[in-house]
N, C-alpha and C positions, 0 to 999 in steps of 0.2 A: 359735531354739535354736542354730543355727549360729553366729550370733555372737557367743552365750555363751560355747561351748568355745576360739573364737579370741582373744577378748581375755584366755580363762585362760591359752593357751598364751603370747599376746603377754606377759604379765605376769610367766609363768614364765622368757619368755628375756628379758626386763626383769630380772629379779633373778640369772641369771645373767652377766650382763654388767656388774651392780655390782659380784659378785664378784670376777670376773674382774679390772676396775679396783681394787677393794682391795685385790687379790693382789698386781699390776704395781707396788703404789704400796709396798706393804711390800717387795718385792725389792730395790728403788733404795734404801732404807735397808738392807737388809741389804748390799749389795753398798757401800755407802758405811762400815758400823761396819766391814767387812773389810777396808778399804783403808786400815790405820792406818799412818803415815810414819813417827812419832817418837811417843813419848808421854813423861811423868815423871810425877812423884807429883800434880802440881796440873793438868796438863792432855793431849789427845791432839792428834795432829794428823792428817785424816783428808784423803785424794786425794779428790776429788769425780771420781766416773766421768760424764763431761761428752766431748763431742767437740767442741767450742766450745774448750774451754780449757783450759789448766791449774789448774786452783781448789782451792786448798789451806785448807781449814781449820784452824785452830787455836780450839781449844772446850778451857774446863775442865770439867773432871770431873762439878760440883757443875750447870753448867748445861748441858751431858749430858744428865746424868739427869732436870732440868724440863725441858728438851723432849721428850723421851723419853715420860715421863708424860703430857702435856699433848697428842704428836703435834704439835708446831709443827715438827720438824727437817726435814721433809721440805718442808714449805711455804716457809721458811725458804731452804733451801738450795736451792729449784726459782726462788724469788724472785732470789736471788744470780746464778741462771745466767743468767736472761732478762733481769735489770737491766746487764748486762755493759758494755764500751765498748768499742767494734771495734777498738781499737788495742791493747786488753791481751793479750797471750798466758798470762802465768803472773800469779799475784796467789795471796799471802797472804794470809787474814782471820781477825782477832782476835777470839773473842768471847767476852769475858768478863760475870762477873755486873751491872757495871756498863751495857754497853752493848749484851745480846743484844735487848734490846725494840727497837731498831733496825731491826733486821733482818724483825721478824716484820712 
C-alpha cells in the first residue's frame, strides 16, 4: 500500500517540475520579445539575454510569428547560444523567410 501512495506523490512532483521547466522555458522568451534594439515595418531586432555574448538577432516579422506558433524560437535561439565560437564577442544574425530553417 505504501508504495502506492509514494509513486503517486513521486509522479505528483514529477509533473510539477515539468511545470516548472515549461514556466523557465517560456520566461527566456518573454525576456528575449522584451529586449527589442531596433525594429521597422519588415523586421525586429531582439538582444538575446545570454552571458556568453552578445547575440543580436535580427528576425522578420512574418518569421516571428511561424516560430512563435510552431515554438521553434526558443530552441532556435538556445541552438545559436551553444553553437557559438570562443573568439566572438558580439555577432549579428539574420533571419529571414529564406533562411530561418537553418537554424532550427
Amino acid at each position: 500500500m505504501k508504495k502506492g501512495i509514494e509513486s503517486c506523490i513521486m509522479k505528483m512532483k514529477a509533473k510539477k517540475g515539468v511545470a516548472i521547466m515549461a514556466e523557465s522555458k517560456s520566461t527566456f522568451i518573454k525576456k528575449l520579445l522584451d529586449n527589442v534594439i531596433a525594429s521597422d515595418e519588415l523586421s525586429k531586432t531582439y538582444a538575446v539575454p545570454s552571458k556568453r555574448e552578445q547575440l543580436a538577432l535580427k528576425i522578420d516579422n512574418r518569421v516571428t510569428e511561424k516560430l512563435l506558433a510552431t515554438n521553434h524560437l526558443e530552441k532556435m535561439v538556445r541552438t545559436l547560444i551553444r553553437k557559438r565560437s570562443k573568439s566572438t564577442q558580439k555577432e549579428i544574425v539574420n533571419i529571414t523567410l529564406k533562411n530561418y530553417r537553418i537554424f532550427l
